[in-house]
MDAnalysis code that builds the backbone (N, CA, C; Angstrom):
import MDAnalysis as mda
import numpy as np

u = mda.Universe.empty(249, n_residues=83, atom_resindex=np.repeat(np.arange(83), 3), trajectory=True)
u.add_TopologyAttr("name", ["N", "CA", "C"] * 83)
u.add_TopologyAttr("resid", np.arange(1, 84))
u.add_TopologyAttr("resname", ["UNK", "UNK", "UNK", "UNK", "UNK", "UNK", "UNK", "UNK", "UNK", "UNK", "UNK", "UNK", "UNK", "UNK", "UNK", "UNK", "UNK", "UNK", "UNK", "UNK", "UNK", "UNK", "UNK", "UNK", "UNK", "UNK", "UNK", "UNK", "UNK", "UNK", "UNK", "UNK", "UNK", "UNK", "UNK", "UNK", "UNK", "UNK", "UNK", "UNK", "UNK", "UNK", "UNK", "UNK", "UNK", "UNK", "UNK", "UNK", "UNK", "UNK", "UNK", "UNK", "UNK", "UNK", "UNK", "UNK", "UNK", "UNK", "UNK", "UNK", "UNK", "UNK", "UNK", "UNK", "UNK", "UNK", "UNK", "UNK", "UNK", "UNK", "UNK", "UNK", "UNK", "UNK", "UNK", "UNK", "UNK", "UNK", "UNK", "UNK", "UNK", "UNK", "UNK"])
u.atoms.positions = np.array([
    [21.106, 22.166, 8.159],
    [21.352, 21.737, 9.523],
    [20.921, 20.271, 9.693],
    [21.497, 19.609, 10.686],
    [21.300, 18.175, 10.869],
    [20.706, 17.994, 12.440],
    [19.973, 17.184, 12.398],
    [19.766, 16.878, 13.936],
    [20.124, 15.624, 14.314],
    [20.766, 15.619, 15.532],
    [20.683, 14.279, 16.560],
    [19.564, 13.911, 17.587],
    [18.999, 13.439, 17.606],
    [17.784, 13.122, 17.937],
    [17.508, 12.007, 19.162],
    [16.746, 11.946, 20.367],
    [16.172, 11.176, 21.161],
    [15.068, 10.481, 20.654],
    [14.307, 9.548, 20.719],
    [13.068, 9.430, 21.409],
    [12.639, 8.565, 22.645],
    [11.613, 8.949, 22.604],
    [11.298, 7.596, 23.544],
    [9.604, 7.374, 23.324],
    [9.088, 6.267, 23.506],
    [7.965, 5.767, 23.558],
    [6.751, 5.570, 24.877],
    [5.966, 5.289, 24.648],
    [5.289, 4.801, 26.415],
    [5.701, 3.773, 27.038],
    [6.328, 2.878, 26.618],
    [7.041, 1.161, 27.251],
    [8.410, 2.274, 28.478],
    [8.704, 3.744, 27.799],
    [9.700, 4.034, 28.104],
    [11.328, 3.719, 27.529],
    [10.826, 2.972, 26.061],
    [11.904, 2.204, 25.259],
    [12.261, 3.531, 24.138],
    [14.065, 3.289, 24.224],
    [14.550, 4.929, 23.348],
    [14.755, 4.381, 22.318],
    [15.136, 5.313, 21.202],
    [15.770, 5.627, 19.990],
    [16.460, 6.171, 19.924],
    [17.913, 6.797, 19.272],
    [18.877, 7.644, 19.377],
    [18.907, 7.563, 17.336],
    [18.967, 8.756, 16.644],
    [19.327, 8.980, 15.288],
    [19.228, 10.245, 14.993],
    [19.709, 10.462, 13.495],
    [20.182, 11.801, 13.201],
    [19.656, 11.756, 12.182],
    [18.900, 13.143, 11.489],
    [18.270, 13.566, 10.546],
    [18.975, 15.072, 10.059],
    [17.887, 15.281, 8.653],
    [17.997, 16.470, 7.924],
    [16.640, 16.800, 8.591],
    [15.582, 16.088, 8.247],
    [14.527, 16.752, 8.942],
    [14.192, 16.276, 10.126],
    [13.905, 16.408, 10.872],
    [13.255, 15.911, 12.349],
    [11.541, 15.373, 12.036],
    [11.307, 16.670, 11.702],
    [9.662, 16.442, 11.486],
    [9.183, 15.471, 10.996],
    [9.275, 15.401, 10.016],
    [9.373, 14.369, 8.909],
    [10.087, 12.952, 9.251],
    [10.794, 12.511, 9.902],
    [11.579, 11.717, 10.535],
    [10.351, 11.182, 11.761],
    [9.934, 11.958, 12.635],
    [8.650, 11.898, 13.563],
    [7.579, 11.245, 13.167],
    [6.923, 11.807, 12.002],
    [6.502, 11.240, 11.357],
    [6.303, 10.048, 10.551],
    [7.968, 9.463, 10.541],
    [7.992, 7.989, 9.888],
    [8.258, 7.085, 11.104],
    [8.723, 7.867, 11.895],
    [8.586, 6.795, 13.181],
    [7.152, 6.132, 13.841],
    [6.560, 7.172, 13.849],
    [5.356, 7.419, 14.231],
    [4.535, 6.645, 13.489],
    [4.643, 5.708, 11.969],
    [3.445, 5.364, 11.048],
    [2.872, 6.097, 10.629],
    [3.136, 7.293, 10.458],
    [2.324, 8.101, 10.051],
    [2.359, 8.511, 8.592],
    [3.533, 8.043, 7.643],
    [3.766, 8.244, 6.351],
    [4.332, 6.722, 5.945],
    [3.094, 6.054, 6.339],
    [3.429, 4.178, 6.354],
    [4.553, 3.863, 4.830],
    [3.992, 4.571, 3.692],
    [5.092, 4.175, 2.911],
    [6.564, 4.484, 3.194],
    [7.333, 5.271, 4.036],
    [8.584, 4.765, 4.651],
    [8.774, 4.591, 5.935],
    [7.320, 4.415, 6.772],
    [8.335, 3.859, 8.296],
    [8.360, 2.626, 7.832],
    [7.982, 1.694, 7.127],
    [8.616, 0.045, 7.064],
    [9.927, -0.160, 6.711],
    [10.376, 1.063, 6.425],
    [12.240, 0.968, 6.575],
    [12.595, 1.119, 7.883],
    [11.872, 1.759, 8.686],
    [12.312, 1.922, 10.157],
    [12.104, 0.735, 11.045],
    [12.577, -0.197, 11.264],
    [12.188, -1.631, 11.364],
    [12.296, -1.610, 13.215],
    [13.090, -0.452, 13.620],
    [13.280, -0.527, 14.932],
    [12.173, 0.085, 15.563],
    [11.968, 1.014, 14.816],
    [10.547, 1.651, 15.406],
    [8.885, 1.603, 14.974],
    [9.346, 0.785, 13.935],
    [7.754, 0.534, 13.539],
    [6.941, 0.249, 14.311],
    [5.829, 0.088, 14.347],
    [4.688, -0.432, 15.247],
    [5.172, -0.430, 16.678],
    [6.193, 0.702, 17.304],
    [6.036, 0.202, 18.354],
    [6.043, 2.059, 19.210],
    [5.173, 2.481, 18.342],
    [5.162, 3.823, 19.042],
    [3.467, 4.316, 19.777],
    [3.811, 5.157, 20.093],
    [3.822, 6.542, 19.667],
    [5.085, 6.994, 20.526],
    [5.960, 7.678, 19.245],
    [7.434, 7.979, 19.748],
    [7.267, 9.774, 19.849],
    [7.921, 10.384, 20.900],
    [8.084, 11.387, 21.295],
    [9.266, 12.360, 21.592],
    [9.688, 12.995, 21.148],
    [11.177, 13.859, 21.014],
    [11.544, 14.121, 22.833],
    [12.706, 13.710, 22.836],
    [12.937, 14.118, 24.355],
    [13.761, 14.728, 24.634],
    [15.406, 14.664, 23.258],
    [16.305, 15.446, 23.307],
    [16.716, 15.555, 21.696],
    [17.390, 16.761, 21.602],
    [17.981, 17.072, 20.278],
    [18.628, 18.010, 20.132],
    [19.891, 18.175, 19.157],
    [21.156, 19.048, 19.418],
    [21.591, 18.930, 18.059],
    [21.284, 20.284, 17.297],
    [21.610, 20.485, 15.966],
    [22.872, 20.751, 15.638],
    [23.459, 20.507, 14.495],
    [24.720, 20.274, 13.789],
    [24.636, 21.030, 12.293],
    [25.942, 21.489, 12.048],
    [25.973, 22.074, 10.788],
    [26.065, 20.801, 9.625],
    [26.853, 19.656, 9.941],
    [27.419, 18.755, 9.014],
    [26.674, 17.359, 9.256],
    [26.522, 16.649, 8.678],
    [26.219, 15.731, 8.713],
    [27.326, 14.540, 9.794],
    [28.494, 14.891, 9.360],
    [29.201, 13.899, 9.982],
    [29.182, 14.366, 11.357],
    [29.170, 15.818, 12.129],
    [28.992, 16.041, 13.548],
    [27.730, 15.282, 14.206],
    [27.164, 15.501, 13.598],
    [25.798, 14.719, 14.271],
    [25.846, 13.079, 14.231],
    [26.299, 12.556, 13.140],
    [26.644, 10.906, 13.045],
    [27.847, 10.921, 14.176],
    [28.780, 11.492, 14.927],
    [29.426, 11.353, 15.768],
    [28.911, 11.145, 16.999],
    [28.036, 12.552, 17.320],
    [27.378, 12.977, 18.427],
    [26.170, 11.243, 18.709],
    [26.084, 11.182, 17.446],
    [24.994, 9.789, 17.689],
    [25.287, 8.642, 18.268],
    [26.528, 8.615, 17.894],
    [27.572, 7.801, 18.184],
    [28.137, 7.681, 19.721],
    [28.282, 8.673, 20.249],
    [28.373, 9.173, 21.361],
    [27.426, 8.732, 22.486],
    [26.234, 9.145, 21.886],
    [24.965, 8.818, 22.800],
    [24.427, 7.630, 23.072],
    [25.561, 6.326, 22.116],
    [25.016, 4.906, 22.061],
    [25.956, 4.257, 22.726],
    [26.480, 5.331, 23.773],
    [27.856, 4.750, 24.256],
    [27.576, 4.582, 26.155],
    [27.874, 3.711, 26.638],
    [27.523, 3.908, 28.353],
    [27.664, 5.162, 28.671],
    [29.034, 5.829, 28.154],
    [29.392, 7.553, 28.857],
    [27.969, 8.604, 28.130],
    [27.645, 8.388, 26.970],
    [26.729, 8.894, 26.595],
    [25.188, 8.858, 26.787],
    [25.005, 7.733, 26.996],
    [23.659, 7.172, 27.876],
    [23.667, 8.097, 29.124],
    [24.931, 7.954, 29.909],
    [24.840, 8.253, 31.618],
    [24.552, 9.626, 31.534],
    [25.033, 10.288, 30.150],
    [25.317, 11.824, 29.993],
    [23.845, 12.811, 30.240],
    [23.130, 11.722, 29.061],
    [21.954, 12.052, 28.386],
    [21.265, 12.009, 29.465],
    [21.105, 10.811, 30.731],
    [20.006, 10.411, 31.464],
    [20.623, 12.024, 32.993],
    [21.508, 12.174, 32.576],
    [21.812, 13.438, 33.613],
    [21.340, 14.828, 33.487],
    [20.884, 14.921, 32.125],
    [20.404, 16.491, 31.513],
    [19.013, 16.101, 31.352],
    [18.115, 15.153, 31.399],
    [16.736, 14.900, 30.976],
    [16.130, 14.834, 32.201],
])
C-alpha cells in the first residue's frame, strides 16, 4: 500500500507527499533518522511536522496522482474543506 500524505508544522507551513511507509517517512521529516532527512531539503530543520491527512492507495502511481491533485488550487480548496 502507498500513502498520500499531509503535513503540517507549528509556523502552520504544509507538506503534501506520498510514501510506502508513512512512519518512517515521519520520521525523516522530523530529523529524527538525520542520515536521510538531509535529502528532505523542504522539510529539514523546519519541523516538528505532524500528519493531518492521508488516503491510502494500492499503486504507487494512484497516490503520485492523488499528490498531484492536492498541489493543485482545486485540491488545496478540497483538502482545507475536510480538515
Amino acid at each position: 500500500m502507498y500513502e498520500t500524505y499531509v503535513l503540517e508544522n507549528t509556523c502552520g507551513k504544509r507538506y503534501t507527499g506520498q510514501t510506502e511507509s508513512l512512519s518512517e517517512r515521519l520520521l525523516m521529516h522530523n530529523d529524527v533518522l538525520p542520515e536521510k532527512a538531509k535529502f528532505h531539503k523542504t522539510t529539514y530543520g523546519k519541523g516538528p511536522w505532524k500528519i493531518i491527512f492521508t488516503k491510502s492507495f494500492e499503486t504507487r502511481i494512484e497516490a503520485m496522482k492523488f499528490e498531484k491533485y492536492l498541489k493543485t488550487g482545486a485540491g488545496r480548496k478540497w483538502l482545507k474543506s475536510i480538515i
